[in-house]
C-alpha positions as CSV (number, residue, x, y, z in Angstrom):
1,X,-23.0,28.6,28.7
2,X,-24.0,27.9,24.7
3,X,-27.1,26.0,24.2
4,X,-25.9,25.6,21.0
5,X,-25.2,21.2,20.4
6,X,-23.0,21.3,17.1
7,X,-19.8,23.8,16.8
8,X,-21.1,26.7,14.5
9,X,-18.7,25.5,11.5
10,X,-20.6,22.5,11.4
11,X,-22.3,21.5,7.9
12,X,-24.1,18.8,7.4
13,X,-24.0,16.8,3.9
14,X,-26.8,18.1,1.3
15,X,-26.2,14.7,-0.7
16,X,-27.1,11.3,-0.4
17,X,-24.3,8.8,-1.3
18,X,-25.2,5.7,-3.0
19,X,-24.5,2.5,-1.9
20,X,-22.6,1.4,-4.8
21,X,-19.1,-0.3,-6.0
22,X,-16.9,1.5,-8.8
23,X,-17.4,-0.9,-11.1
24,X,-20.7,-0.5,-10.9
25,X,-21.0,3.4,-11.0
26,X,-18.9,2.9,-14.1
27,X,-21.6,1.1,-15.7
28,X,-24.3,3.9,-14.8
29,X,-21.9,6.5,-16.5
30,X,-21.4,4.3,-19.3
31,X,-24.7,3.8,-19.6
32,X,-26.0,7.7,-18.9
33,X,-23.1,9.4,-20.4
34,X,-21.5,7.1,-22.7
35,X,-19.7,9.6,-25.0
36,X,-18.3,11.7,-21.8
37,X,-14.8,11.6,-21.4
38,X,-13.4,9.5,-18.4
39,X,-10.3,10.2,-18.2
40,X,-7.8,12.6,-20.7
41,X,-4.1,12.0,-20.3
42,X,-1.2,14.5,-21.8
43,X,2.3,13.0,-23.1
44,X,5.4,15.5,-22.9
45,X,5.5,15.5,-26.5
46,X,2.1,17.3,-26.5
47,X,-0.1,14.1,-27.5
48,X,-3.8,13.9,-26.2
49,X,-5.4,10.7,-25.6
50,X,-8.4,10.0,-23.9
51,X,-11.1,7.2,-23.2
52,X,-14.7,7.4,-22.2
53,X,-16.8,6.4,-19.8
54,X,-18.5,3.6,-22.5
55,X,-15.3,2.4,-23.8
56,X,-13.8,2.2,-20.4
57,X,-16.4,0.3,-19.4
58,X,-16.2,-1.9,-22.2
59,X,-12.3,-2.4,-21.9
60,X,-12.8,-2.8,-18.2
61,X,-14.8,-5.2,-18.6
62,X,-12.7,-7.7,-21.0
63,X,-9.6,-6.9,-18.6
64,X,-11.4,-8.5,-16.0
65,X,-12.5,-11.4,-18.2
66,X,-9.3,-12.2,-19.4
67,X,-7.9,-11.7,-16.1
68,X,-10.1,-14.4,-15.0
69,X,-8.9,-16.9,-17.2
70,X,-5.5,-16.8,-14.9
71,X,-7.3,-18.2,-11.6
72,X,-6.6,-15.8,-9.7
73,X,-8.3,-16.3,-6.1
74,X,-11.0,-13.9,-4.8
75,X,-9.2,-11.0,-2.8
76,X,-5.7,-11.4,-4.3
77,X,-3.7,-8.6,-4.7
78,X,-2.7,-7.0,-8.2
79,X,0.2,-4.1,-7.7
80,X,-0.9,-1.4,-10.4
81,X,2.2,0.8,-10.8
82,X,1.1,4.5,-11.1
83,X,1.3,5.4,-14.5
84,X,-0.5,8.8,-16.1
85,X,-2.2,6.3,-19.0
86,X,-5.9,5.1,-20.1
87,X,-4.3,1.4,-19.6
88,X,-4.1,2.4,-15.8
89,X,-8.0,3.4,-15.1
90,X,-8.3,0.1,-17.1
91,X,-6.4,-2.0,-15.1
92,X,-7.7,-0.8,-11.6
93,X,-11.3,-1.0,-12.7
94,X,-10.9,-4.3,-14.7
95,X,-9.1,-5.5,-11.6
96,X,-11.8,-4.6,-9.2
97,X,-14.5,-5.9,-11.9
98,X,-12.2,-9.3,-11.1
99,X,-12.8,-9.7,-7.8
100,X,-9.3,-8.6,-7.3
101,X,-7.6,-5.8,-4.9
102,X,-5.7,-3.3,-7.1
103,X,-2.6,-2.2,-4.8
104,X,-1.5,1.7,-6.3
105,X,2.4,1.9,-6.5
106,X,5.0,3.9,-8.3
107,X,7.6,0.8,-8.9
108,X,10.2,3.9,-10.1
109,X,10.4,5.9,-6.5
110,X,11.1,2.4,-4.4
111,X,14.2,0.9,-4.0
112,X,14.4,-3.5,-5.0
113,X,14.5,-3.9,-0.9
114,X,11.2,-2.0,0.1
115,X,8.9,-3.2,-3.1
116,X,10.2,-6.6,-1.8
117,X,9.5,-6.5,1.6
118,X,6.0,-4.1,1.0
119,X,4.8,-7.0,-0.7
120,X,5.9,-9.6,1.1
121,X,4.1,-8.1,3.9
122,X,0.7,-7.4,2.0
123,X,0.6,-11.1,1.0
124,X,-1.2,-12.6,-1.2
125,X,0.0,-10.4,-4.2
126,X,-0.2,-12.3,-7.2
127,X,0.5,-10.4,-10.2
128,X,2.4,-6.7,-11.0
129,X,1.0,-4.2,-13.9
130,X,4.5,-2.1,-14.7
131,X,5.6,-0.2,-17.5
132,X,9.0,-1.4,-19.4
133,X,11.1,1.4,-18.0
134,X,10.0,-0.5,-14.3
135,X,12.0,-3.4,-15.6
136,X,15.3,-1.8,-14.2
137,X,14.2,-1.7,-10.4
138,X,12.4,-5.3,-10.9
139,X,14.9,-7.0,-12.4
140,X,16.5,-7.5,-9.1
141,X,13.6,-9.6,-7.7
142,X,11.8,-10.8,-10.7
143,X,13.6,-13.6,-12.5
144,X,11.4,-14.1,-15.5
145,X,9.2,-11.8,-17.2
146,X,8.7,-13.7,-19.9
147,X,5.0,-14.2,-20.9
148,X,5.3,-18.3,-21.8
149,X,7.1,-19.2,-18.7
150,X,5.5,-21.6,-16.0
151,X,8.3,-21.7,-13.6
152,X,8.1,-19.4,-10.8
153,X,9.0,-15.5,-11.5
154,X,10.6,-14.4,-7.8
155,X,12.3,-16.3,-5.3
156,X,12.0,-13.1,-3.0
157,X,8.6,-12.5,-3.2
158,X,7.1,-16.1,-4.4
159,X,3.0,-15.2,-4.6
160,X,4.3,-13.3,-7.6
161,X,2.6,-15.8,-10.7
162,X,2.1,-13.5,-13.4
163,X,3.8,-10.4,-14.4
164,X,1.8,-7.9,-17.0
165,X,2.9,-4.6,-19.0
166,X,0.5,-1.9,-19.4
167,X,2.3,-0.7,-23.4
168,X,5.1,-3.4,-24.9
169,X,6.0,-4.1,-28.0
170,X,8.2,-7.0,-27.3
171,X,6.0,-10.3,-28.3
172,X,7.6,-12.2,-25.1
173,X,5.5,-9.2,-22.8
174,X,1.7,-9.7,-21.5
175,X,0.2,-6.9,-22.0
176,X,-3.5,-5.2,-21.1
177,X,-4.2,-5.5,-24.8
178,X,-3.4,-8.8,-24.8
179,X,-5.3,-9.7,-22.0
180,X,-8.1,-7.9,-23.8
181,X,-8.3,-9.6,-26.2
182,X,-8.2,-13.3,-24.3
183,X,-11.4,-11.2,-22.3
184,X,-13.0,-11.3,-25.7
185,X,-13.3,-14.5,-25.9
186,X,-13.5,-15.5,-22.4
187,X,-17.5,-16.8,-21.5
188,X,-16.5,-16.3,-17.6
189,X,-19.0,-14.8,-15.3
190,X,-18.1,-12.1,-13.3
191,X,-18.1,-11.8,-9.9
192,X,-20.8,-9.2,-7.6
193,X,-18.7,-6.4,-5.6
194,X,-20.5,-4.9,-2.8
195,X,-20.0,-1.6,-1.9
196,X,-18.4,-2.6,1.6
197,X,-15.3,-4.6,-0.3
198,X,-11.6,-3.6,-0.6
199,X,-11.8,-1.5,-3.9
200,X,-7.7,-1.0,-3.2
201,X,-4.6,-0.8,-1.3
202,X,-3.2,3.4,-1.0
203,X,0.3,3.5,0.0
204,X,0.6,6.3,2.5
205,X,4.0,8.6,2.3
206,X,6.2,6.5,4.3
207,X,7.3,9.9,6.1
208,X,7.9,8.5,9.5
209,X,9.3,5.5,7.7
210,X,7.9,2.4,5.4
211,X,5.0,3.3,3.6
212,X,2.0,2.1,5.0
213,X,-0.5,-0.1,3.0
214,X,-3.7,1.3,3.9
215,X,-7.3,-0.5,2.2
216,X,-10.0,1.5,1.5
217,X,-13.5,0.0,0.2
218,X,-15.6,0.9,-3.0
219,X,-18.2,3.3,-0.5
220,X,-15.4,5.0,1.1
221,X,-14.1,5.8,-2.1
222,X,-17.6,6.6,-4.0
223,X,-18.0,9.2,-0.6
224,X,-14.8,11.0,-1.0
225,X,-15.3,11.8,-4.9
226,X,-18.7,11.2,-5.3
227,X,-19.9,11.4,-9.1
């Protein structure tokens, strides 16, 4: 019989993991490496853009202000869609910077029925980040996406207050910039995240049926890519 008491592929972790929310390993990076590139993003056209870890920080940062002129409650839900953009990273962290949950969907491979019931069964989503070419697939549950109205947005899925566009030129359209630029003025404190809060909601492949809405906190996530 082995003596052995691990299996031989066995390897422990050489590293120790920080106890530390995103937002605020964002600020170390910022502050160690502020000229590193974040995140670098390709168009099809062949058009480079990136952002760094100090402006990122930075935009993060007034996202979150301006997003806290809106009253959002502690804990409420933001649905990000998945888009391959610098105003993405922005909203997730700014989100999370917030006090808000960031919940990672691609609004384009969902049909009107399932983002309706997803987040009607989430709860408590109060706001939806989409890109204009979303609008086709949300027109059938949002009512108004207009910027200036006060009425409320969805009948079908009414925790929806605020709808916001990550690129717009139409005037009557929210966007990130804009709420930017209401961050820059904002004088709001911002809340502490502790490494053991919901950093986001991951939708899981929905292979055996629905996707699943599965939350994962800010250490679980600074474990599995730690930087």
């Amino acid at each position: 019989m082995s003596s052995q008491s691990s299996s031989y592929i066995f390897t422990p972790e050489k590293f120790d993991v920080p106890y530390i929310s995103l937002p605020d390993r964002l600020q170390q990076l910022a502050t160690e490496h502020p000229e590193r590139e974040a995140m670098i993003c390709w168009s099809t056209d062949g058009h480079r853009k990136s952002i760094t870890y100090a402006e990122l920080y930075t935009r993060s940062e007034l996202f979150a202000k301006g997003l806290a002129t809106f009253g959002f409650e502690r804990n409420s839900v933001i649905a990000v869609t998945n888009t391959n953009c610098t105003e993405w990273l922005v909203c997730t962290l700014g989100s999370q910077m917030a006090g808000l949950i960031p919940l990672h969907i691609s609004l384009s491979n969902f049909s009107t029925e399932n983002i309706v019931n997803l987040l009607n069964r989430i709860g408590r989503c109060t706001a939806i980040v989409m890109e204009p070419s979303n609008i086709v697939v949300c027109n059938e549950f949002i009512e108004n996406f207009n910027k200036r109205t006060e009425s409320l947005i969805s009948t079908q899925v009414p925790t929806v207050r605020n709808i916001f566009f990550m690129n717009s030129t139409d005037e009557n359209f929210m966007t990130v910039q804009d709420i930017c630029n209401i961050g820059s003025t904002s004088v709001s404190t911002l809340p502490h995240i502790s490494a053991d809060e919901i950093c986001g909601i991951f939708l899981t492949s929905g292979s055996t049926g629905m996707a699943k809405a599965v939350p994962h906190t800010h250490l679980k996530m600074i474990h599995a890519g730690f930087i």
